[in-house]
C-alpha positions as a Markdown table, in Angstrom:
| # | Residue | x | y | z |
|---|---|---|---|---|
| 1 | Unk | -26.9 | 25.2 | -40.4 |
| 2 | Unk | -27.3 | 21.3 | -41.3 |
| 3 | Unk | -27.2 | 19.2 | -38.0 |
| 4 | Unk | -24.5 | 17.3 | -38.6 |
| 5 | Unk | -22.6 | 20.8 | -39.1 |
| 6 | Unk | -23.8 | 21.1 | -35.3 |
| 7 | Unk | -22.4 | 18.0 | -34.2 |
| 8 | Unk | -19.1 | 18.7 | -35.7 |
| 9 | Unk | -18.9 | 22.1 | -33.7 |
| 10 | Unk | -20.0 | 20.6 | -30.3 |
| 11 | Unk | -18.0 | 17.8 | -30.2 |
| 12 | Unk | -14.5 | 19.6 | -29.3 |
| 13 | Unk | -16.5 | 21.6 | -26.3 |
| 14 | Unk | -18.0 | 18.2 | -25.1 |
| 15 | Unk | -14.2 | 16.7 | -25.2 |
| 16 | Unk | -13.0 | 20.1 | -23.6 |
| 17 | Unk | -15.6 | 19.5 | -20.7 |
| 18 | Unk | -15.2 | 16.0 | -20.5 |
| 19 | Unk | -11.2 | 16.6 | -19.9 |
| 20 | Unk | -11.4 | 19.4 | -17.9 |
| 21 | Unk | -14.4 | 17.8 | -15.1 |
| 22 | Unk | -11.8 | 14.5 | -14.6 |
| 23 | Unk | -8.8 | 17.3 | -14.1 |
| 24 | Unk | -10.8 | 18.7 | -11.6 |
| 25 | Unk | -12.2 | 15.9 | -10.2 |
| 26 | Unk | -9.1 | 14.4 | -9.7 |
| 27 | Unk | -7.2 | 17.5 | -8.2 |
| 28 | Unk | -10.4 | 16.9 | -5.0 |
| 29 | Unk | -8.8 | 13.3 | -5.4 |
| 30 | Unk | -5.3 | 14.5 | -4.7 |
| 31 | Unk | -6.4 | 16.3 | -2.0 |
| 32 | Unk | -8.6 | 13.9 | -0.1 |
| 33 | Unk | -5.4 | 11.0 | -0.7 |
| 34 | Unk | -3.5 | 13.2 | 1.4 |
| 35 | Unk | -5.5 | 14.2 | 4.4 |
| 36 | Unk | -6.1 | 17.6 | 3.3 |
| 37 | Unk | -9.3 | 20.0 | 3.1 |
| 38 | Unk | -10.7 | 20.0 | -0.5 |
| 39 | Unk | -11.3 | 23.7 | -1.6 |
| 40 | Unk | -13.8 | 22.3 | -4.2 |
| 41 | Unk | -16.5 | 20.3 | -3.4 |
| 42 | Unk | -17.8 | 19.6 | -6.5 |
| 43 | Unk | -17.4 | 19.6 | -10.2 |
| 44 | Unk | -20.1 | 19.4 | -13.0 |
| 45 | Unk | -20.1 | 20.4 | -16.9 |
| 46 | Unk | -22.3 | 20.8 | -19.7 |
| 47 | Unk | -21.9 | 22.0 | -23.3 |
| 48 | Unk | -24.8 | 24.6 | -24.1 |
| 49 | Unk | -27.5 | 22.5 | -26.1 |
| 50 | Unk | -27.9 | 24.2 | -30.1 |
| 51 | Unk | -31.5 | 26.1 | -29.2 |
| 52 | Unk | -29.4 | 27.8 | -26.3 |
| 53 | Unk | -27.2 | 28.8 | -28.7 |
| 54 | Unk | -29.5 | 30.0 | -31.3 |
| 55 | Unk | -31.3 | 32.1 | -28.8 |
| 56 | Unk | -28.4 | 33.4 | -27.0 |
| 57 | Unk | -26.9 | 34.6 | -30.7 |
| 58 | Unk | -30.5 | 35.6 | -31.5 |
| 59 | Unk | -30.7 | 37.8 | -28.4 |
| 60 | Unk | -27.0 | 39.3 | -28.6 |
| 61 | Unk | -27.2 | 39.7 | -32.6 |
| 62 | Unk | -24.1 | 37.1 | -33.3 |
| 63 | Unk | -24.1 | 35.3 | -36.4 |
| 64 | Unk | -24.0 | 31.8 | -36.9 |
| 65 | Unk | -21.0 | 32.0 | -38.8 |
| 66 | Unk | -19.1 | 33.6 | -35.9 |
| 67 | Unk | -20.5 | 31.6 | -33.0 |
| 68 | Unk | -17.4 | 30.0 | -32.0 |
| 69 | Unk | -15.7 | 33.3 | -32.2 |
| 70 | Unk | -18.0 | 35.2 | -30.2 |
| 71 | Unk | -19.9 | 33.0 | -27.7 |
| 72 | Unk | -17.5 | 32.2 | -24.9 |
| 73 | Unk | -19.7 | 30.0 | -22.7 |
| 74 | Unk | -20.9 | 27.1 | -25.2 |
| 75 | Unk | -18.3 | 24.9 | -23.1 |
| 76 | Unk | -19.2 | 25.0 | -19.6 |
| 77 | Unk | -17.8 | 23.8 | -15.7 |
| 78 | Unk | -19.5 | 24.5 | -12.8 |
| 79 | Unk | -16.8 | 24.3 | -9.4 |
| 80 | Unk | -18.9 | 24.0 | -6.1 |
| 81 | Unk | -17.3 | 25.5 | -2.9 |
| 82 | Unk | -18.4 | 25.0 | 0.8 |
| 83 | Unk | -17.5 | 28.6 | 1.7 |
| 84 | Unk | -16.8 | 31.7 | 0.1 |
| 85 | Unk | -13.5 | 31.9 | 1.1 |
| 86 | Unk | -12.1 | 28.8 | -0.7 |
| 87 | Unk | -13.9 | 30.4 | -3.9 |
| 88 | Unk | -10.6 | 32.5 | -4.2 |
| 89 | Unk | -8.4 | 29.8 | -3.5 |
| 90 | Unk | -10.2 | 28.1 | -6.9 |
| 91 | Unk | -9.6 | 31.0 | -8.8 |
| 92 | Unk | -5.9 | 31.2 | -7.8 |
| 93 | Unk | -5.3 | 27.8 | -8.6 |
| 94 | Unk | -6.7 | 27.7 | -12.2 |
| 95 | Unk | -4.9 | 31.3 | -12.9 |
| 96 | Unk | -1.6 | 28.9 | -12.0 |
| 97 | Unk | -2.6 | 26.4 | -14.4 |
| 98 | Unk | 0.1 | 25.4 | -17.3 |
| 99 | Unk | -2.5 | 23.6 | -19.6 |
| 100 | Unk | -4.9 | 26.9 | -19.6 |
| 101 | Unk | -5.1 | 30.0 | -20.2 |
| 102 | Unk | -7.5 | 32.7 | -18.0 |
| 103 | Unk | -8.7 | 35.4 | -20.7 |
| 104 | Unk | -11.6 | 37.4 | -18.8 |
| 105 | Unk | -12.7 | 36.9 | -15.1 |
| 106 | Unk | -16.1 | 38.7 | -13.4 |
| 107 | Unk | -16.8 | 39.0 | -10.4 |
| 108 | Unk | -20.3 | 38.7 | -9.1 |
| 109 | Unk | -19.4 | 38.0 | -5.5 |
| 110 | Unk | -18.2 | 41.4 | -4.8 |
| 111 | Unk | -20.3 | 42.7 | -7.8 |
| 112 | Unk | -23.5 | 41.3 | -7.5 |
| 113 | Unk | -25.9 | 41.7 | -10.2 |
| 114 | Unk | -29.3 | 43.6 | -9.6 |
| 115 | Unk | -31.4 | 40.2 | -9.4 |
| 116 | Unk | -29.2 | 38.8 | -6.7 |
| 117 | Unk | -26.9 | 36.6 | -8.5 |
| 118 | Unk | -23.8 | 36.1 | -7.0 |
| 119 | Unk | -21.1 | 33.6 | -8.9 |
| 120 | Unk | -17.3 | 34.0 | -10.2 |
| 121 | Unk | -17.2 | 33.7 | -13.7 |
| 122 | Unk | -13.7 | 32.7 | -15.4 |
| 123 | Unk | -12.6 | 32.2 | -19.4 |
| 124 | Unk | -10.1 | 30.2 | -20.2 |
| 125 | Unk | -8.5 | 29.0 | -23.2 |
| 126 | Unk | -8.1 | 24.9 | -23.5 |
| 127 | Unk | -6.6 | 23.3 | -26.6 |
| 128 | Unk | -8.2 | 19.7 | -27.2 |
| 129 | Unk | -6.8 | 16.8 | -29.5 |
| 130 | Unk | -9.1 | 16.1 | -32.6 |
| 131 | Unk | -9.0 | 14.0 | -35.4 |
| 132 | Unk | -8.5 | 17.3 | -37.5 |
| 133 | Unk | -5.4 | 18.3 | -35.2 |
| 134 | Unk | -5.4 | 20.5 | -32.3 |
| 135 | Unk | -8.5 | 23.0 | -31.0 |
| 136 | Unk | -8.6 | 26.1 | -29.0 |
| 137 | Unk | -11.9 | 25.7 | -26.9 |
| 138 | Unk | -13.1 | 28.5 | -24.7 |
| 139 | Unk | -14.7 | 27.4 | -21.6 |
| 140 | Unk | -16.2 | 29.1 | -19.3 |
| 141 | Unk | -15.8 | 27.8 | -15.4 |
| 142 | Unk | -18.0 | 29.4 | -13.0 |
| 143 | Unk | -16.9 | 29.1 | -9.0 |
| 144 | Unk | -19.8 | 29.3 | -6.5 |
| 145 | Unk | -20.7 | 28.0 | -3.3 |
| 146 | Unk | -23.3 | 25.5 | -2.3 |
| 147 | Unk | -25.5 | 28.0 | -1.1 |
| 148 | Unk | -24.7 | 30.4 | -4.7 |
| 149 | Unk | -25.6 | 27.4 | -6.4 |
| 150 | Unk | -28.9 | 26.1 | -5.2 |
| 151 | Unk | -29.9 | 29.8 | -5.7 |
| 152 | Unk | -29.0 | 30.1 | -9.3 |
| 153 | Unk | -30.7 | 26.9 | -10.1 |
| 154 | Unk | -34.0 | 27.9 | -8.7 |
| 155 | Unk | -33.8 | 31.2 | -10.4 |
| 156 | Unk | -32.8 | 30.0 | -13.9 |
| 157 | Unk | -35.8 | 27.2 | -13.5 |
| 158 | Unk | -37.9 | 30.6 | -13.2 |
| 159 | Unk | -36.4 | 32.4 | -16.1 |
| 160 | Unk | -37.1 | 29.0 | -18.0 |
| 161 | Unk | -40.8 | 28.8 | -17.0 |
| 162 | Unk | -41.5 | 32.9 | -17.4 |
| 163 | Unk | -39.7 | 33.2 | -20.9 |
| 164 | Unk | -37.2 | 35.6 | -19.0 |
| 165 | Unk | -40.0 | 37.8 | -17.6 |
| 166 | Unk | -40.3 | 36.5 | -14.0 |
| 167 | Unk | -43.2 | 38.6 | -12.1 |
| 168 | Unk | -42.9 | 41.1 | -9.6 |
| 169 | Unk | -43.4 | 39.4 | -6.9 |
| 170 | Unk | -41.6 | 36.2 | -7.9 |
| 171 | Unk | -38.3 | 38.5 | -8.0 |
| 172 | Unk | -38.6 | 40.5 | -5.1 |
| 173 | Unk | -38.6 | 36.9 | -3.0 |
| 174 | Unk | -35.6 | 36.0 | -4.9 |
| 175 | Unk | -33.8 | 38.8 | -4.4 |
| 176 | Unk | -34.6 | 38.2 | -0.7 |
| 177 | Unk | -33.8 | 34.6 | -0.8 |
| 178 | Unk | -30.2 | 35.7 | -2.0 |
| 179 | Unk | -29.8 | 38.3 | 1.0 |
| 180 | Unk | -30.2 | 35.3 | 3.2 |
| 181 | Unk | -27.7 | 33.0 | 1.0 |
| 182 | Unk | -25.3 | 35.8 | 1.7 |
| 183 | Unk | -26.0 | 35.6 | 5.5 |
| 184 | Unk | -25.8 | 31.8 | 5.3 |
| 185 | Unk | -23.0 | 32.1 | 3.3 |
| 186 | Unk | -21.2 | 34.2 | 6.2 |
| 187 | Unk | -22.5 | 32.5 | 8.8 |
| 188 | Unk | -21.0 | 29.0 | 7.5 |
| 189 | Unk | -17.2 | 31.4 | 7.6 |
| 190 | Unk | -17.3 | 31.6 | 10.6 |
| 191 | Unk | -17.5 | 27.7 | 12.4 |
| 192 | Unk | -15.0 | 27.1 | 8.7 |
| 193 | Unk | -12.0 | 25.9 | 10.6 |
| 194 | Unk | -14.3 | 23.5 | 13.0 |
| 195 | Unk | -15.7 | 21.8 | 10.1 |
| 196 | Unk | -12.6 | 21.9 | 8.5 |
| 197 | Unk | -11.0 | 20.0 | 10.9 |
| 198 | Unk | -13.8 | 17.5 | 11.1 |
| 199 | Unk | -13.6 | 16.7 | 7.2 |
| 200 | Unk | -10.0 | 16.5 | 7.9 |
| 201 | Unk | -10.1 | 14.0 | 10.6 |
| 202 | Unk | -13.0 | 11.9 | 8.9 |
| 203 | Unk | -10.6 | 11.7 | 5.6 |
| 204 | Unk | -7.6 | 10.8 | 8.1 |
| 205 | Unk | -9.7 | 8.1 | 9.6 |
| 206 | Unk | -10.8 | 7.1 | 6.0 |
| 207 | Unk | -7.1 | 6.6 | 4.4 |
| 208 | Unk | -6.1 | 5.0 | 7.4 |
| 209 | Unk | -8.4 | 2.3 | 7.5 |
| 210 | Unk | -8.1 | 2.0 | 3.7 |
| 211 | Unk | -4.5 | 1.2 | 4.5 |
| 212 | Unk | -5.2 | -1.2 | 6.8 |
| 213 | Unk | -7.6 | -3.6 | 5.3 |
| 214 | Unk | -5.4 | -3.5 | 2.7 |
| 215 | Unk | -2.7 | -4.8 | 4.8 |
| 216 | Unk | -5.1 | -7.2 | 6.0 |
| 217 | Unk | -6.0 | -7.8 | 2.8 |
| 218 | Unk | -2.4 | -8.8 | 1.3 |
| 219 | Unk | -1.5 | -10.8 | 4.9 |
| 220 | Unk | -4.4 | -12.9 | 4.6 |
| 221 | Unk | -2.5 | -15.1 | 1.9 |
| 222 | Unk | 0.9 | -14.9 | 3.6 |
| 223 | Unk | 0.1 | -15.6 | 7.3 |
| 224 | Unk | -1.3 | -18.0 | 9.5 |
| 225 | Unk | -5.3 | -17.6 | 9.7 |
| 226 | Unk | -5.0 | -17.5 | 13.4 |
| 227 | Unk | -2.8 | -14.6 | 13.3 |
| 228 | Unk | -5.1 | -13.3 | 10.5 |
| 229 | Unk | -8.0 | -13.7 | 12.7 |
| 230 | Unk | -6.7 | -11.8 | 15.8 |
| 231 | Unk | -5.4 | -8.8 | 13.7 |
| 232 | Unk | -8.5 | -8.3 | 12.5 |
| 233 | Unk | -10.2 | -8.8 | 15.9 |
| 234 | Unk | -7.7 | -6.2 | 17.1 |
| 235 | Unk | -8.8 | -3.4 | 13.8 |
| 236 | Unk | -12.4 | -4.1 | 15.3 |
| 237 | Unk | -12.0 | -3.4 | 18.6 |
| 238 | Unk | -9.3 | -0.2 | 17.9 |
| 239 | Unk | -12.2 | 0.6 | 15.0 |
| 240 | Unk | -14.9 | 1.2 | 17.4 |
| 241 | Unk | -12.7 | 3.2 | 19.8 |
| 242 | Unk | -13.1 | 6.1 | 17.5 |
| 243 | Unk | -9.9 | 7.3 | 18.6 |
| 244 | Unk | -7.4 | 8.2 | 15.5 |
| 245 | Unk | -4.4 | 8.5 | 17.0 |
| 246 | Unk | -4.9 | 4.3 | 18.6 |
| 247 | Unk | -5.4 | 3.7 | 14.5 |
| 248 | Unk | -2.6 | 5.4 | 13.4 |
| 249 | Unk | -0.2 | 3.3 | 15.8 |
| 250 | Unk | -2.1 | -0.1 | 14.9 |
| 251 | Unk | -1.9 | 0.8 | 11.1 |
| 252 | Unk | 1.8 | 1.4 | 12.0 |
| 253 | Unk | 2.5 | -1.5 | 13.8 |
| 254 | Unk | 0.6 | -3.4 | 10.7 |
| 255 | Unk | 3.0 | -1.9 | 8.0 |
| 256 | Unk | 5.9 | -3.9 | 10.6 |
| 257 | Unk | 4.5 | -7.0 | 10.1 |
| 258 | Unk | 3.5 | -6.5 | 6.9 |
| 259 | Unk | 6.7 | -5.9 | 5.6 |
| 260 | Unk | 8.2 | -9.0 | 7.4 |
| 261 | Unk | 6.5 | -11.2 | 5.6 |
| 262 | Unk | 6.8 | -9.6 | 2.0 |
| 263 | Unk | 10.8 | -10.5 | 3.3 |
| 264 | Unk | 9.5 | -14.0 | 4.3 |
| 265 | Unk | 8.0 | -14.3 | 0.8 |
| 266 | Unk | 11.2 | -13.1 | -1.1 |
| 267 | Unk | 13.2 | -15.2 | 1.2 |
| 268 | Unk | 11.3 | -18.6 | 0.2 |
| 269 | Unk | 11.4 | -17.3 | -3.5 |
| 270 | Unk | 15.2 | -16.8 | -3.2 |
| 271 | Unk | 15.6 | -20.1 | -2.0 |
């Protein structure tokens, strides 16, 4: 197959990835703007380089001709979790999805595969915009936690650097490393709602002062420089407090002011 043949395959996958990482990316976005725990942690894609291919169709007898037709993973995104529990939250929320469709699902965190590889594997259908109209892309998303991940990435460097014939004793340390991600893994459920609640309170804190300086920010060509100056004197000292609740009243009161003189302003333009 000529190259550029290659490129003309590849490039609907890379715009499926592409898409489908800022959707995701943006939904941790959406959930961080409102104060609330983030189920993923991560997102990352790749599109399966052409010697993958060829040696995955090699090894599973597809031919070239009916790549696209038989290879569902040449479009890839990877969803990071912090705990295993939010892993099924993931999955929920891309089976509700409108602008996909799920066509298989495994499960390889209640059916973990003989080398210790744990992961949950999901295809779904995307349709892309291209020059030559629109594209159904497969893509396959795998959902895994921190812990899942670091795990598969050390044992895929292995299968890279043994040709897929890792040694004895190589694999029987992997296997064990991947018992102990599974007791990390459960170990890390079980303080889930104390470190919930401290992301949750740091992102708080976060938006809040976001909202504030931006306040400050807007004030600082409206008001006296005085007033400017003891405001933010005021932020400093409630800042160093630490106490959320003192911010959330001072942001408060701020939004008051604030919104006297954006009156002010319209007043004088009025005039």
């Amino acid at each position: 197959m000529e190259i550029q043949l290659w490129r003309e395959i590849l490039t609907p996958y890379e715009l499926a990835v592409k898409e489908l990482t800022v959707k995701f990316q943006h939904l941790i976005k959406e959930y961080k703007d409102r104060g609330m725990y983030s189920p993923i942690e991560q997102v990352t894609g790749r599109v399966k380089s052409i010697s993958s291919i060829l040696e995955k169709a090699q090894k599973k007898g597809i031919p070239l001709e009916k790549i696209e037709e038989e290879m569902f993973d040449i479009a890839g995104v990877r969803i990071i979790c912090q705990f295993v529990e939010d892993i099924g939250m993931v999955v929920e929320m891309v089976r509700q999805r409108s602008d996909m469709k799920v066509v298989d699902e495994r499960d390889y965190i209640n059916h973990v595969k003989d080398s210790g590889y744990r992961s949950y594997h999901m295809i779904v259908s995307y349709e892309v915009e291209t020059l030559q109209g629109t594209k159904k892309i497969c893509v396959e998303i795998q959902i895994r936690t921190l812990g899942m991940n670091f795990w598969s990435t050390i044992e895929h460097s292995m299968q890279y650097k043994y040709q897929k014939n890792i040694p004895d004793h190589i694999r029987k340390k992997l296997i064990k490393a991947a018992q102990a991600i599974v007791v990390l893994d459960s170990e890390m459920s079980q303080v889930r709602s104390e470190i919930m609640d401290a992301q949750n309170s740091r992102q708080i804190q976060a938006n809040l002062v976001t909202d504030i300086l931006n306040n400050i920010q807007n004030l600082y060509h409206r008001a006296n420089k005085r007033e400017i100056a003891k405001i933010q004197d005021e932020f400093y000292r409630i800042y160093e407090m630490n106490d959320i609740d003192q911010l959330r009243h001072f942001g408060q009161e701020l939004d008051i002011i604030a919104e006297g003189y954006r009156a002010q302003a319209l007043e004088h333009e009025i005039e």
